[in-house]
C-alpha positions in Angstrom: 146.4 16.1 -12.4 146.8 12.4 -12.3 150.4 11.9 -14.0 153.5 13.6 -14.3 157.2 12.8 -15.1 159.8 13.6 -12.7 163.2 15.1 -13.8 164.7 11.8 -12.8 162.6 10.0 -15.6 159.9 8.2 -13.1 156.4 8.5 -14.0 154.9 9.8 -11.5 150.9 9.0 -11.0 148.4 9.5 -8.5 145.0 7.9 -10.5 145.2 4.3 -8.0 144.8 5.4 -4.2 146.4 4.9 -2.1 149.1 5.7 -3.4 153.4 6.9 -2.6 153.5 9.7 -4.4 150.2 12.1 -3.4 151.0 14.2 0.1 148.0 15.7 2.4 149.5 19.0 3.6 147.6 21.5 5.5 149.3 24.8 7.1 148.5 25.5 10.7 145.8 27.8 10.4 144.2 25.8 7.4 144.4 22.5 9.7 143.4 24.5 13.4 140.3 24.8 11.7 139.4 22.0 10.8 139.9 20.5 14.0 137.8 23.3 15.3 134.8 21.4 14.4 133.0 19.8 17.4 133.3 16.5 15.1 135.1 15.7 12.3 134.1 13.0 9.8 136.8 12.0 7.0 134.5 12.9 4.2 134.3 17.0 5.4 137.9 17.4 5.8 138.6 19.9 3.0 141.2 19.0 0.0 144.6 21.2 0.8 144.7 24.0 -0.9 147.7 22.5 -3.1 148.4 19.9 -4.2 151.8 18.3 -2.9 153.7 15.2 -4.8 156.8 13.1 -3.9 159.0 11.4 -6.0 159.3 7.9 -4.4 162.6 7.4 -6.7 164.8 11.3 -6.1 162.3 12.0 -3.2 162.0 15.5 -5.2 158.8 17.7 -4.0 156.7 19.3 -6.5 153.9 21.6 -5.3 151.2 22.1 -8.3 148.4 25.2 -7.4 145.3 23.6 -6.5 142.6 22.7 -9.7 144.9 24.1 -12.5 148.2 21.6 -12.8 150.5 25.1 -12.6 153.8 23.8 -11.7 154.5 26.5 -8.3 157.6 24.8 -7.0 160.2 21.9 -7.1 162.4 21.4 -4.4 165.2 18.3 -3.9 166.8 17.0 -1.2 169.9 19.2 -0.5 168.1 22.2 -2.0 168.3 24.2 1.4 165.0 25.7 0.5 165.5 27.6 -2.8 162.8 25.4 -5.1 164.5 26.0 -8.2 165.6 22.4 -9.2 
């Protein structure tokens, strides 16, 4: 996915990188193993397994399943967790 408007109207876009709106997040476990390689070079660290995108304007989170654009969750600031706005 390379664009995508937020419900506060910005468009959000991640085709230039760097970029503001594109986040690298790795669990624990997912990122444990990574650094269990002996050494790690930037181009073998794995892509997350979700992709992860912050409004720079509401600082809303959406979280997209990795390789098919399926919207998973939104979360806001002052959502206290529940992903439903």
């Amino acid at each position: 996915m390379a664009k995508f408007t937020c419900k506060c109207g910005r468009l959000l876009s991640t085709v230039m990188a760097p970029n503001d709106v594109e986040l690298w997040v790795y669990t624990d476990d997912e990122w444990y193993a990574i650094l269990s390689n002996e050494e790690i070079e930037a181009w073998k660290v794995p892509f997350p397994n979700l992709e992860v995108w912050k409004c720079p304007r509401c600082e809303r989170i959406y979280v997209f399943q990795k390789d098919s654009n399926h919207l998973a969750r939104v979360y806001k600031p002052g959502d206290a967790g529940n992903g439903r706005n």
